[in-house]
N, C-alpha and C positions, 0 to 999 in steps of 0.2 A: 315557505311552501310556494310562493309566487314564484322564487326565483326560480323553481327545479318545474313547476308544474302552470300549462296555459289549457285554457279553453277552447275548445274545438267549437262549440256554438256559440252564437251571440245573444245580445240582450234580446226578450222578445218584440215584436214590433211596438210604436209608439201609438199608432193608431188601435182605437179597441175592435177589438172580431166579435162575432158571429159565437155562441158556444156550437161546440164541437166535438162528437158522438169520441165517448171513450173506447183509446184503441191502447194494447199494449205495447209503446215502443218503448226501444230500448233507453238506459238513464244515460244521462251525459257522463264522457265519460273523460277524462284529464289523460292528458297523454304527455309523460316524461319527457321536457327534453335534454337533460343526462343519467344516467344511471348511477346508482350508488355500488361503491366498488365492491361490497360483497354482494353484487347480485349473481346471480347463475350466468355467464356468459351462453348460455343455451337457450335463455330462458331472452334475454337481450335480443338473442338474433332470430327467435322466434315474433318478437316483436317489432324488429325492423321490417321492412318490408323488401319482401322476399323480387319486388322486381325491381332488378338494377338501376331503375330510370326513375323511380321514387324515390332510390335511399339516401337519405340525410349524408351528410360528409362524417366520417369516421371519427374525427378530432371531438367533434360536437358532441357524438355520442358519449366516446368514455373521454375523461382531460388527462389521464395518465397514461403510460407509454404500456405499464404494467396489463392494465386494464385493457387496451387495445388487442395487445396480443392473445388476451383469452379468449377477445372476440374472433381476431384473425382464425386463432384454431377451432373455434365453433362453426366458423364460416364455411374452412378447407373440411373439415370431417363432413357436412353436409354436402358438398361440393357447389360448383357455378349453376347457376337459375336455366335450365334448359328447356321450356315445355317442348317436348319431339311431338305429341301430339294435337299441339296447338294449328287451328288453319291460321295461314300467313296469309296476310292481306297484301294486294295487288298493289305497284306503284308505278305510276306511266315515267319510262322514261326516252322519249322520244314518240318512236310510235310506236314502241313495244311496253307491255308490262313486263315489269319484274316483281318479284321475292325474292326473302328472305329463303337459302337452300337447308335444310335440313340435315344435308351429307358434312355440312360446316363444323357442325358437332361433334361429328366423329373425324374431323379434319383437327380438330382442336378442342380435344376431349378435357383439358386441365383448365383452360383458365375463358373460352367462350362463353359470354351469357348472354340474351335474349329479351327484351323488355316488351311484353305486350302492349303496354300503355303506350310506350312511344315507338313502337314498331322499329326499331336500334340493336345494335348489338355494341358490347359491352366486354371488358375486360377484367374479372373477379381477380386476377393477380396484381393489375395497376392500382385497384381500387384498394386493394386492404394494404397496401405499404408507397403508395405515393407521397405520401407524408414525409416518408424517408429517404426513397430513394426520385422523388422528384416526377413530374409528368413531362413529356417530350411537348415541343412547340405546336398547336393546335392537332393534338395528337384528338382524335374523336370518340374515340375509345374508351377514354377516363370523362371526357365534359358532357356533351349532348348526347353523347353516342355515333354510330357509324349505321347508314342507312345508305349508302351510295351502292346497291346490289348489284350495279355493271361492271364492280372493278373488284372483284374478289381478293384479285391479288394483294388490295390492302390489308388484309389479315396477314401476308407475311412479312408485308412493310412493316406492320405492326409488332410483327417477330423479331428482325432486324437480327442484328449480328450476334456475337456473344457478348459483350461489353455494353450492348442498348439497354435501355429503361425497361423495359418488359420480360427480361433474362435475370436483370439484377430482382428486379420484383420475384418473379418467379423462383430466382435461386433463395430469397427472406423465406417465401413459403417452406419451399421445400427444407429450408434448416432451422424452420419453428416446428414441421412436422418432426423431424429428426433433430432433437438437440444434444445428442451423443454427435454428431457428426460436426457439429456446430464450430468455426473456428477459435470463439472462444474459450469453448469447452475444452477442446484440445489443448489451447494455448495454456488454459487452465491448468489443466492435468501434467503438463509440459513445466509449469511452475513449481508446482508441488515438488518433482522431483529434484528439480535444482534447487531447491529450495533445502531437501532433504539432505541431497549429495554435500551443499555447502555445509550444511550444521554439522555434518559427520566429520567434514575437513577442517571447520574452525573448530571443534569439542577435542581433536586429536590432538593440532597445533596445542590448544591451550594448556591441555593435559601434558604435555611433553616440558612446555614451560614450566609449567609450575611443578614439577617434580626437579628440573634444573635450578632455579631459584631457591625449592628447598634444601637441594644438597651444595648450593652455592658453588655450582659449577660453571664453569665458561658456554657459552655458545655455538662460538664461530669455529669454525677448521683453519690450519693455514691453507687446503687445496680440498675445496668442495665441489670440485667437478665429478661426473660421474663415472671420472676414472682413475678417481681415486680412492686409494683405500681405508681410506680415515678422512669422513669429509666431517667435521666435528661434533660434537655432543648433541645437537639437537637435530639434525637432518639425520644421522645414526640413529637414536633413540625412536625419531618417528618409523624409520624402516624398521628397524625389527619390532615395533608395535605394527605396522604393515604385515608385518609376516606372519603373525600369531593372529591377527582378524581380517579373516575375509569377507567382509563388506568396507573395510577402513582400505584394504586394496585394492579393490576392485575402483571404488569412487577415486584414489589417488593417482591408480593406472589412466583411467577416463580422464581424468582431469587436462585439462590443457597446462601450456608449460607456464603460462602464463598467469594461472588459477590456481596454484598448489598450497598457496597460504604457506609458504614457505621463503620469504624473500627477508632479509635482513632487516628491512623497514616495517615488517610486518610484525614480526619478533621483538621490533624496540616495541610497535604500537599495543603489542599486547602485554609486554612488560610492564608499561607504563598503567596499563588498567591496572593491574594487580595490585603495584604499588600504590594506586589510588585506592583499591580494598582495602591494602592493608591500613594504611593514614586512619581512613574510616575507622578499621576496625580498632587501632591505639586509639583514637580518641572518644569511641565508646565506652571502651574499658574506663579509661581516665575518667571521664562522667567529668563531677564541678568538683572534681576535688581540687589540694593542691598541687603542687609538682616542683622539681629544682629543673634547671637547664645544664648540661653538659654540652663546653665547646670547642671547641681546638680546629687551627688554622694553621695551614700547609701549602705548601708549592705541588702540583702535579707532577707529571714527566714534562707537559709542554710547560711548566714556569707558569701557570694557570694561577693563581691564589683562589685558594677554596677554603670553607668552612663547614667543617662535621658539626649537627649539631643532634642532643642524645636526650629524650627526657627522662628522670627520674621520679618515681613517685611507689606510693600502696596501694595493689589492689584492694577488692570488696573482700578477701580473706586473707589480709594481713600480708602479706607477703611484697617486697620490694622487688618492684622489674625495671630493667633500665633498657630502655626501647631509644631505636635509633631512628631518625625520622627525615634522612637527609644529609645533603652535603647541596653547597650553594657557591655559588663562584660570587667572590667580591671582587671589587675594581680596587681596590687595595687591603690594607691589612690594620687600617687606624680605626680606632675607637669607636669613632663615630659611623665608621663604617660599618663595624661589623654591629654593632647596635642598631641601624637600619637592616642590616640583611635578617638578624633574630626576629623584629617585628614585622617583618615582610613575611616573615614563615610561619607567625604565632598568627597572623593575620589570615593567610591561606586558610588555618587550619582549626580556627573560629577561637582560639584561647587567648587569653589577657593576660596581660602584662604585671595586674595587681593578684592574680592567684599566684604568682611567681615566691615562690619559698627558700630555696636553695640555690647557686650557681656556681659551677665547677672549671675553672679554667687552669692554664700552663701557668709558668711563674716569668713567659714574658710581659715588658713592662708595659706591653700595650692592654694585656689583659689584667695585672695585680696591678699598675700601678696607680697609686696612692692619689693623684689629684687629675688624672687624665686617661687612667683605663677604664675596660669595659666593666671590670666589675664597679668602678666606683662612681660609674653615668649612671647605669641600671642603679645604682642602691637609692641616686637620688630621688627624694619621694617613696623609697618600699621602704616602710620601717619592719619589718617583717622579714627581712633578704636576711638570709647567711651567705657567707662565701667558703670554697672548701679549695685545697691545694692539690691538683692530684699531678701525676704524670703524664705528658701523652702517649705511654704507651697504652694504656687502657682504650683511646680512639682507637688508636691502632689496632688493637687485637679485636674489638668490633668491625674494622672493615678487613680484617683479614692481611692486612697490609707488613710488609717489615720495616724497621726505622732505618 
């Protein structure tokens, strides 16, 4: 409680008094010096003090930027500190008096205030956002105040240009007063939409893919310009789903050329998700059971040396699936090679090497052979492993390929 709350009176004196005829005054009373953030910001600015040349520094009041602002808007609905019917006291300057003019107020009816206490005038729009947007170099305005009544014209010094301290301040009021007009708000609302536009053009894209993927179709055209009449299966298949939904048009029309989620790079990167789907979803299915390996190794068209590899195993209702999970480029085609490429892909894909049950290779001699192939490194240590003979046409006919 010390910390939030001081005393306004002191100890009583040291010396003893006189008793002294009882009168009703008022109890001492603690005066907050922050507020707690669910107080009434009304009820705050009721309790500041209403003449500018009193008020404590706004920071002090609330510590949060939140909390400011509710004061800010408590401040602005009440408006600047004007008494119009206050007498203005006299100040010699030379050998004239002056005041404080009255007509000032209605010269600068938004953000003019008036301090009786210190006979100043004051600026309600510097005060509630200086904090943020900064006080100009012995601007008088925001510190002591402005008392110099022979140069009036400092009120429009104090206006200065569009880009000054007192325009910036005043333009924070006016877009705390209106926060529909607010730049962020806008930018806001400006988000949202691109935000929408994109998910309706990547949900299209992906949808296009993966019904290509399903029917293991190609992608690319040989002539995808748009003067062509066959620009290939997936820039096709996205226009005529363009044709059939008008909002999936409209966002692709708008789109820039360079935003279409339609670019070659874009179509491998969403490829490549899937395929990480699907991985996922094979080796959910698999769970810890066990499984055989199917392998076979080939030349590409560039002379590449690759390795298909296929798991076999039972699903949870009996039934044998043999899932393909890849193909892998090795740097050659021996033994040992290809026995690091298999545990390089049973690694990726979190499985061991001791659930291994069955493996299925060709009858060359790098894979059946007897003291130096792949089947007979892998056996080392499984006692568990069969080995099975098949043909590579079976690769084959899972990757769709001819011999």
């Amino acid at each position: 409680m010390h910390r939030f709350y001081k005393k306004l009176r002191t100890s009583p004196p040291s010396s003893p008094t006189p008793p002294q005829p009882i009168v009703n005054e008022p109890p001492i009373v603690d005066v907050p010096e922050s507020y707690p953030p669910d107080l009434n910001p009304e009820t705050v600015v009721d309790e500041l003090e209403a003449d500018p040349g009193l008020r404590k520094n706004l920071n002090t009041v609330a510590p949060t930027e939140k909390e400011r602002d509710r004061i800010r808007n408590a401040f602005l609905l009440k408006g600047p500190f004007q008494p119009k019917n206050h007498v203005f006291p006299l100040t010699p300057f030379g050998k004239k008096n002056r005041r404080f003019n009255t007509s000032w107020f209605n010269q600068f009816p938004t953000w003019l205030e008036y301090s009786i206490k210190k006979d100043a005038a004051f600026c309600l729009c510097c005060y509630l956002f200086k904090s943020k947007c900064g006080t100009g170099s012995n601007d008088s305005f925001v510190g002591e105040g402005f008392t110099n009544w022979k140069k009036p014209e400092r009120f429009q010094k104090h206006v200065g240009d569009h880009n000054s301290i007192h325009n910036q301040c005043q333009r924070a009021c006016e877009m705390l007063m209106n926060p529909k007009r607010h730049i962020d708000v806008l930018l806001s609302q400006q988000s949202e939409q691109v935000k929408n536009d994109y998910r309706i053009q990547l949900t299209s894209a992906i949808d296009c893919i993966r019904f290509l993927l399903l029917q293991g179709l190609a992608f690319r055209g040989h002539d995808e310009s748009k003067e062509s009449k066959n620009r290939g299966n997936f820039l096709e298949l996205l226009n005529f789903l363009s044709c059939h939904n008008e909002k999936i048009e409209s966002v692709f029309k708008n789109a820039s050329d360079n935003n279409k989620l339609t670019a070659p790079s874009i179509q491998k990167d969403i490829t490549n998700a899937c395929s990480v789907l699907t991985l996922k979803a094979i080796i959910l299915e698999l769970g810890e059971e066990p499984f055989a390996v199917l392998v076979d190794e080939a030349r590409d068209v560039s002379y590449k040396e690759q390795m298909a590899v296929a798991l076999r195993y039972v699903n949870e209702r009996g039934c044998v699936l043999e899932r393909f999970i890849g193909i892998v480029h090795v740097s050659d085609t021996t033994a040992i090679s290809l026995k690091a490429a298999i545990e390089s892909i049973f690694a990726s894909l979190g499985l061991s090497i001791s659930r291994l049950r069955g493996q299925g290779y060709d009858g060359a001699s790098n894979m059946q052979g007897q003291f130096n192939g792949l089947k007979s490194i892998i056996f080392q240590g499984q006692e568990l492993l069969a080995d099975t003979h098949f043909c590579r046409k079976i690769i084959y006919f899972w990757l769709g390929c001819d011999l």
